[in-house]
LONU-210524 format. One record per residue (C-alpha): residue in one letter; residue number from 1; x, y, z. Coordinates in nm, 3 decimals, always signed. Example, Ala and Ser with C-alpha at 12.3 -4.5 7.8 and 13.67 -1.06 7.14 Angstrom:
BEGIN
{"A", 1, {+1.230, -0.450, +0.780}}
{"S", 2, {+1.367, -0.106, +0.714}}
# end
This chain:
BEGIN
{"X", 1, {+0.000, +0.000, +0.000}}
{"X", 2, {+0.122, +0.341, -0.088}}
{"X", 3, {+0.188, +0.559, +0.209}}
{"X", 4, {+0.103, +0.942, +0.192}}
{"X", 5, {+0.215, +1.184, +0.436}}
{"X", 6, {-0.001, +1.489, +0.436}}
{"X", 7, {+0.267, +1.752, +0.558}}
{"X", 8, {+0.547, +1.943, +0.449}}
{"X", 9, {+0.657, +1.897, +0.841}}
{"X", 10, {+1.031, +1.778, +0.846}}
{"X", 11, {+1.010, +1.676, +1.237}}
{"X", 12, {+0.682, +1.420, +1.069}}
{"X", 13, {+0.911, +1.333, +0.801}}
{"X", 14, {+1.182, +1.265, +1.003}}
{"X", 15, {+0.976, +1.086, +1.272}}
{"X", 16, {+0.791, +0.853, +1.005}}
{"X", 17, {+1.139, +0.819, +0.842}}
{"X", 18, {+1.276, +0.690, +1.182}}
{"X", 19, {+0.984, +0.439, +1.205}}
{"X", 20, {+1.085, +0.245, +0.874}}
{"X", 21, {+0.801, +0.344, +0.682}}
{"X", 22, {+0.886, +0.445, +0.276}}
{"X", 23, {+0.640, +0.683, +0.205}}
{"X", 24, {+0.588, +1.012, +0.007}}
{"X", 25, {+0.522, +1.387, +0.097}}
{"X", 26, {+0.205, +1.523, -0.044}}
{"X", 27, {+0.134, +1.870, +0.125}}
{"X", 28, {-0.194, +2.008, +0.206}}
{"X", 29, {-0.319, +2.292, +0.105}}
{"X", 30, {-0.635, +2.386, +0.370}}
{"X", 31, {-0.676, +2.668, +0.652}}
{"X", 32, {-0.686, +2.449, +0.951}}
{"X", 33, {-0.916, +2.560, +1.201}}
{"X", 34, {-0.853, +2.753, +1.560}}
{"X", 35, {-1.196, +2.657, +1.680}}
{"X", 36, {-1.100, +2.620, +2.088}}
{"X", 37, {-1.506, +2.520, +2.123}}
{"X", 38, {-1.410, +2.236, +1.969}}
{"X", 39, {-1.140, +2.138, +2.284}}
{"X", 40, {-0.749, +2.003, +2.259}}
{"X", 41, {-0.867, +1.682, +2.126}}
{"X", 42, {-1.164, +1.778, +1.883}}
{"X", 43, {-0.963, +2.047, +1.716}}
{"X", 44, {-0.662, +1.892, +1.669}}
{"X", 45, {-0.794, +1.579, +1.547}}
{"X", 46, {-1.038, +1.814, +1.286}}
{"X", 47, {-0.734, +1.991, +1.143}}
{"X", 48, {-0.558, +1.626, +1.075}}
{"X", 49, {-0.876, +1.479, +0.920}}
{"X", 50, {-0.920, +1.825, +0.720}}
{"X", 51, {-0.547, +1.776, +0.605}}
{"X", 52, {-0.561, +1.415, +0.513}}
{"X", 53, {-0.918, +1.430, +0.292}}
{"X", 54, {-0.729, +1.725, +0.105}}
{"X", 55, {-0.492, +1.526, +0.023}}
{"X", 56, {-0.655, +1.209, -0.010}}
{"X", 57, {-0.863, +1.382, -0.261}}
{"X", 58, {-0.598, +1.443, -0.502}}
{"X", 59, {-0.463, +1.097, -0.532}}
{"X", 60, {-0.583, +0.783, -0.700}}
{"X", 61, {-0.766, +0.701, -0.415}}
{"X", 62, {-0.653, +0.346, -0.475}}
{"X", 63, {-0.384, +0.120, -0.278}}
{"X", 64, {-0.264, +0.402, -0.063}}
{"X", 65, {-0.280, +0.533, +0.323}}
{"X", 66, {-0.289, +0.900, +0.355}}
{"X", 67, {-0.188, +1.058, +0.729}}
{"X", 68, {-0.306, +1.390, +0.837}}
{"X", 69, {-0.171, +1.531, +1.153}}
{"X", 70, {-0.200, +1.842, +1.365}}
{"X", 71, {-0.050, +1.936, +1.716}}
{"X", 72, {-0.198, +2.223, +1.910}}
{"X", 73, {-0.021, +2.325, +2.239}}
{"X", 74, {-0.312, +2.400, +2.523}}
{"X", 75, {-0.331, +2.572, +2.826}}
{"X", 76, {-0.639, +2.665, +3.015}}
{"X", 77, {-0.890, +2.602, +2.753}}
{"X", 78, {-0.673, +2.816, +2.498}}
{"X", 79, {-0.477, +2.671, +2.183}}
{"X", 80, {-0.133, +2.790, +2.097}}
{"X", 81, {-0.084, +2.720, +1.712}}
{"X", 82, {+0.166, +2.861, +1.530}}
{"X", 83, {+0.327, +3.220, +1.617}}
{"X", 84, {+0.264, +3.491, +1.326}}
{"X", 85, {+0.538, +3.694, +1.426}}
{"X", 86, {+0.823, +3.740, +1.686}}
{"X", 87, {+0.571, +3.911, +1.917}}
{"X", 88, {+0.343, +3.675, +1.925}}
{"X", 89, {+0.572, +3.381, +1.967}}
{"X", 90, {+0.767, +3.605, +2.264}}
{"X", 91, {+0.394, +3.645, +2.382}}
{"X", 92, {+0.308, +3.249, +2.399}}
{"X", 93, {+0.626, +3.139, +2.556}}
{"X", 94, {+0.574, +3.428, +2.862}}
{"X", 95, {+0.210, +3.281, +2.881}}
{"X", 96, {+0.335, +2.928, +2.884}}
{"X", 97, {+0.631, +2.989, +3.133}}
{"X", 98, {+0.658, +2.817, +3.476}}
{"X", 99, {+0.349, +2.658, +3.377}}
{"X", 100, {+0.206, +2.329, +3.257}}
{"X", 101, {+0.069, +2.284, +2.943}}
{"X", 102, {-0.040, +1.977, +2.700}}
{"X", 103, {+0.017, +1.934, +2.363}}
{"X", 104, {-0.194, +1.728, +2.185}}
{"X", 105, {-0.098, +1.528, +1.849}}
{"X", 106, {-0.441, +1.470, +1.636}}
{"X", 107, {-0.327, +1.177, +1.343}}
{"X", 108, {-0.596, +1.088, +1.072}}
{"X", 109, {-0.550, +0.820, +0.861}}
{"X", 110, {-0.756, +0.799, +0.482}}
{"X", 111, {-0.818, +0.494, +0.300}}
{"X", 112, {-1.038, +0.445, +0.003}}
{"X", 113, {-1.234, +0.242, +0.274}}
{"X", 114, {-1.165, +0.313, +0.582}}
{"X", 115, {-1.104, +0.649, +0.836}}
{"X", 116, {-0.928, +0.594, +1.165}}
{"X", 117, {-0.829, +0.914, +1.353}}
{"X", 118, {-0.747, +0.935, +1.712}}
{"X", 119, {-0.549, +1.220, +1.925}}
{"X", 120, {-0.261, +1.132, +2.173}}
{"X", 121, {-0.187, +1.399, +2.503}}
{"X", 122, {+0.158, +1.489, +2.647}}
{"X", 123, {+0.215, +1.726, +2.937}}
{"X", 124, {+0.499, +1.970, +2.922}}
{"X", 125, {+0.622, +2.236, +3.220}}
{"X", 126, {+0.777, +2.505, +3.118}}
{"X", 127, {+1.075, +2.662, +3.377}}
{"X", 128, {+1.035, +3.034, +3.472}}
{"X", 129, {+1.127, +3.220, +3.153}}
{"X", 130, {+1.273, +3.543, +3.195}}
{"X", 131, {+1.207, +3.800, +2.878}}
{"X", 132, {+1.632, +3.770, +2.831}}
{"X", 133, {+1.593, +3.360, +2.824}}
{"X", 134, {+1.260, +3.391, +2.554}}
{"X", 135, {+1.451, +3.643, +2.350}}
{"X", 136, {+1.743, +3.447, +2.343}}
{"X", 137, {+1.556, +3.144, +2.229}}
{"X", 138, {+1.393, +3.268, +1.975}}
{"X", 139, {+1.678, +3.384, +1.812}}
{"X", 140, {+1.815, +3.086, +1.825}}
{"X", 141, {+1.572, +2.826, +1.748}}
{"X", 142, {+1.354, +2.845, +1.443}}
{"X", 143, {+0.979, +2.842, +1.606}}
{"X", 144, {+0.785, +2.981, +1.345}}
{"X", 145, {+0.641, +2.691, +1.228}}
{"X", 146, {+0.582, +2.566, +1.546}}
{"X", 147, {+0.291, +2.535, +1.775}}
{"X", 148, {+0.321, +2.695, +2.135}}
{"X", 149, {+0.614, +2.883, +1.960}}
{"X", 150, {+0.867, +2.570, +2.082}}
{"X", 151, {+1.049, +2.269, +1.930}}
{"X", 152, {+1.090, +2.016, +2.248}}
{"X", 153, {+1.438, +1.820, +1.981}}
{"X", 154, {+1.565, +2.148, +1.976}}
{"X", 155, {+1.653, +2.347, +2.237}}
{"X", 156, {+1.390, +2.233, +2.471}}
{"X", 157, {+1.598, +2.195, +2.752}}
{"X", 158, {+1.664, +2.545, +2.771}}
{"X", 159, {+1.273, +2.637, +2.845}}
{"X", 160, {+1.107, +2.272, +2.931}}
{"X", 161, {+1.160, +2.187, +3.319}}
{"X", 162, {+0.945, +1.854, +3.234}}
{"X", 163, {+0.703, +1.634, +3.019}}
{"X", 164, {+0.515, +1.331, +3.036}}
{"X", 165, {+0.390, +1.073, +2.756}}
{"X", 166, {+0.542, +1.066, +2.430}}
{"X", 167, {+0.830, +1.252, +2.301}}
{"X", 168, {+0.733, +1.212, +1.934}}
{"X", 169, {+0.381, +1.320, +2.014}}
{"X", 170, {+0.529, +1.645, +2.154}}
{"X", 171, {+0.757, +1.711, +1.849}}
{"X", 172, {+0.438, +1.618, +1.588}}
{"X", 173, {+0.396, +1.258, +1.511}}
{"X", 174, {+0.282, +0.993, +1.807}}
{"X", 175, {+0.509, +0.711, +1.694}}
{"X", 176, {+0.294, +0.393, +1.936}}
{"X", 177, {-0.041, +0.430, +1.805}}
{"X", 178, {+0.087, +0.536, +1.481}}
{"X", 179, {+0.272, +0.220, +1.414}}
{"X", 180, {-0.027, +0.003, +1.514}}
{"X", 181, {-0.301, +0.146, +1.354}}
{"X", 182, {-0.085, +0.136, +1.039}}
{"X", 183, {-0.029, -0.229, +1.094}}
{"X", 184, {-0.394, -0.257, +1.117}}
{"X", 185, {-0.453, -0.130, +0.758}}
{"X", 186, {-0.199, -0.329, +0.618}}
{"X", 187, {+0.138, -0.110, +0.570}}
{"X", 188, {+0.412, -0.267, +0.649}}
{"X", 189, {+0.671, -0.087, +0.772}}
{"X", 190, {+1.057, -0.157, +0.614}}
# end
């Protein structure tokens, strides 16, 4: 089965690459939603289904496996997605510091008969951040396509005190569910 990964994401590339999978990058072209009604789960889980059909649409629609994902940071019934600008993202991490937060990792899957989606949680602390510390980071990590303005493979030990569940799910691409529900449908990995 021909494996479709609906994002131009390199931390998902590189993740699914680690995994063993052989698979191809199809990017999708949709404006994912910041609906917080919907809730961590619900609206991470709707972007990655909205991502996947866009793709999935495009293709063949035979023999192949298309994955949507989307990871929203959340704190306190509020989503973090990506920063538009330096401000923003200086704004986010000084909202996020000294505090825990979860990120959650929404995967769908597309088949030509069959739609699994499901959403995996990690909890992150952030240490006290000091405006010097968030400044510096920025500058030094590229976190502009990033939700929650942070990349927890790079850097993240200068701002994260802690986290819980998976590290993959944090970085974009929960690698234990992933690899079993893709079993499931039939692709093998290599």
């Amino acid at each position: 089965m021909r494996l479709i990964l609906g994002s131009g994401s390199p931390r998902r590339r590189e993740i699914l690459t680690k995994m063993g999978y052989s698979f191809e990058v199809i990017t999708a072209d949709v404006e994912e939603s910041d609906d917080e009604r919907l809730g961590l789960e619900g609206l991470s889980i709707y972007n990655a289904k909205l991502k996947a059909d866009a793709v999935f649409q495009r293709l063949s629609k035979t023999n192949c496996a298309v994955i949507g994902s989307d990871t929203v940071v959340w704190l306190e019934g509020k989503a973090y997605g990506k920063p538009t600008c330096v401000e923003d993202a200086q704004q986010m991490l000084s909202e996020l510091s000294g505090k825990t937060h979860q990120v959650g990792t929404g995967v769908a899957i597309v088949t030509e008969t069959h739609t699994d989606v499901f959403c995996e949680i990690a909890e992150v602390t952030f240490k006290e951040l000091s405006p010097e510390v968030i400044k510096a980071y920025i500058e030094d990590v590229p976190i502009m396509d990033k939700a929650g303005s942070y990349a927890i493979q790079d850097g993240g030990e200068r701002i994260i005190q802690k986290y819980s569940g998976e590290f993959e799910c944090v970085m974009g691409l929960p690698v234990l569910k992933l690899t079993t529900k893709l079993k499931e449908i039939g692709v093998p990995s290599i």
